[in-house]
C-alpha positions as CSV (number, residue, x, y, z in Angstrom):
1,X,0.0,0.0,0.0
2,X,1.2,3.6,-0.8
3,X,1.9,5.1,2.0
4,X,0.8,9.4,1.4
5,X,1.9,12.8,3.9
6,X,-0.1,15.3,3.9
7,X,1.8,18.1,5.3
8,X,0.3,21.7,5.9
9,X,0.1,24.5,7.5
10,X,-3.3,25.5,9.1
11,X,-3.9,28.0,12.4
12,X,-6.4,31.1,11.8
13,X,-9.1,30.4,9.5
14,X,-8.6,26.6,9.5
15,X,-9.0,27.0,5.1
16,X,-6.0,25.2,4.8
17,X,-6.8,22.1,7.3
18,X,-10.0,21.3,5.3
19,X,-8.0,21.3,1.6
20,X,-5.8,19.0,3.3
21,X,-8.8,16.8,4.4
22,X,-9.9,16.9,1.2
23,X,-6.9,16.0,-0.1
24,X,-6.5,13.0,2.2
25,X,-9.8,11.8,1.7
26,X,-9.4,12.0,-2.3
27,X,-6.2,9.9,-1.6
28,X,-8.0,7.8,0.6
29,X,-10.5,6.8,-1.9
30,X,-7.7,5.7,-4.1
31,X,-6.6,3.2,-1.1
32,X,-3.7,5.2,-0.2
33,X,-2.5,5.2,3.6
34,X,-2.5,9.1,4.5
35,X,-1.2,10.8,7.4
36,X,-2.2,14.1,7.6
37,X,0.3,16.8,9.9
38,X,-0.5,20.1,10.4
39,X,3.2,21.8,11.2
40,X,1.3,24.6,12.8
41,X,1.1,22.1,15.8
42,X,5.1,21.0,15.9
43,X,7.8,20.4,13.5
44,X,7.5,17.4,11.7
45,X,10.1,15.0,12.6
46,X,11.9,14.9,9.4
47,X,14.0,11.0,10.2
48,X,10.0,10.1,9.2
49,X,10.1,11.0,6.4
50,X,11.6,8.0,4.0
51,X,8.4,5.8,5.4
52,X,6.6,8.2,3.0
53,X,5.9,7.1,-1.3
54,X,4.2,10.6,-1.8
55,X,4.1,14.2,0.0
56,X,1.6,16.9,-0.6
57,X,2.6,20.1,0.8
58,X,0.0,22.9,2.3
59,X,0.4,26.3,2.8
60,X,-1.3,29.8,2.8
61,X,-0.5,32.5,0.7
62,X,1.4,34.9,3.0
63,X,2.7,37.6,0.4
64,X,2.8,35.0,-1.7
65,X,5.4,33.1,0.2
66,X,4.6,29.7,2.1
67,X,4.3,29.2,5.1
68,X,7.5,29.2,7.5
69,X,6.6,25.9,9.0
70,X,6.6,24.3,5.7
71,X,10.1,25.8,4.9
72,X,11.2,24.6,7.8
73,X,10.8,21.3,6.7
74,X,12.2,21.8,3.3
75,X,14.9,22.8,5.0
76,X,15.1,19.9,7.3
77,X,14.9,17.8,3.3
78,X,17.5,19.4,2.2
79,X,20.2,18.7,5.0
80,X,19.4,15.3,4.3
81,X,18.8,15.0,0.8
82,X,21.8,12.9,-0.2
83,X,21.1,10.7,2.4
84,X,19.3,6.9,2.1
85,X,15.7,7.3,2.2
86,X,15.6,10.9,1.5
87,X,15.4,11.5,-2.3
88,X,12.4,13.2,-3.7
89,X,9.3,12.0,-3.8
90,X,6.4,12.7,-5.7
91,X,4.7,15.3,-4.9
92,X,2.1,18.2,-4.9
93,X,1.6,21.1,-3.7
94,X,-1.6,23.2,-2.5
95,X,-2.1,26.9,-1.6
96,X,-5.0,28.7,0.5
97,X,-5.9,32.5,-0.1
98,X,-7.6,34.4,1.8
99,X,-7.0,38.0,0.6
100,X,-3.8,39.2,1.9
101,X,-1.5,38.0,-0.6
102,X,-0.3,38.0,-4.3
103,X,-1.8,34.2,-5.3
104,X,-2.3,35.2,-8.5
105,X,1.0,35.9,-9.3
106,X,4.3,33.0,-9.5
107,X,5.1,32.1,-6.0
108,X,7.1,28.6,-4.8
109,X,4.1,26.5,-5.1
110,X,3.8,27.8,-8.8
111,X,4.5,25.3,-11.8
112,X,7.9,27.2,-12.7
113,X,10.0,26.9,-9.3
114,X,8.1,23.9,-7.2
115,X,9.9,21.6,-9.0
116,X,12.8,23.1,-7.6
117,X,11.9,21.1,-4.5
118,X,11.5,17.5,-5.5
119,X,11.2,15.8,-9.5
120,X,8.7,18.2,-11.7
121,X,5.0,16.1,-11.9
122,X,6.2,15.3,-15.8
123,X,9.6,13.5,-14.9
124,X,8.1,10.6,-12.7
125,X,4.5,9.4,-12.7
126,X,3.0,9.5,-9.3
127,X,2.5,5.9,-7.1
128,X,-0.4,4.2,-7.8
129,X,-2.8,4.1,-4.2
130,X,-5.1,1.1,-6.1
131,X,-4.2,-2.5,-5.1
């Protein structure tokens, strides 16, 4: 079974918490194991991360920058990148806006510089969840 994180950010308005619900529940459907973490509520412990097959990444759109939780953690990726276990996944990546920010222009969850942070969608077809 593919095993799916669902990692966001989430704390005012709680808009971000129910895309990644959604997003769990859509992955759910295709009989993937999800784990949903909201890094509002801790760091995410980032020697957890190789159990992973897939990551979808949350954030609002603050200035159109992501959330500092979730750079934390790409961060955290990156110090260990070259280690076992810790090449990229597939991925996506979500945004919430709630008026504040520039979401319609590029930002890093944008096609052009997301890929930046793992393989781009087209160089690797994502897991299949389905038995």
């Amino acid at each position: 079974m593919v095993k799916a994180l669902v990692l966001y950010h989430s704390q005012q308005y709680g808009n971000t918490q129910k895309m990644a619900e959604a997003v769990a529940e859509g992955l759910k459907g295709e009989k993937c194991e999800v784990t949903l973490y909201n890094t509002n509520e801790g760091r995410f412990d980032i020697t957890k991360y190789p159990q992973y097959d897939c990551v979808a990444f949350g954030s609002p759109d603050y200035f159109s920058y992501m959330a500092g939780t979730i750079k934390t953690f790409i961060d955290d990726w990156y110090i260990k990148r070259n280690e076992s276990g810790y090449q990229a996944r597939p991925y996506a990546a979500f945004i919430t806006h709630g008026g504040g920010g520039g979401a319609r222009r590029p930002s890093p969850f944008s096609t052009g510089s997301a890929h930046r942070w793992g393989r781009p969608s087209s160089a690797r077809a994502l897991p299949t969840c389905r038995p």
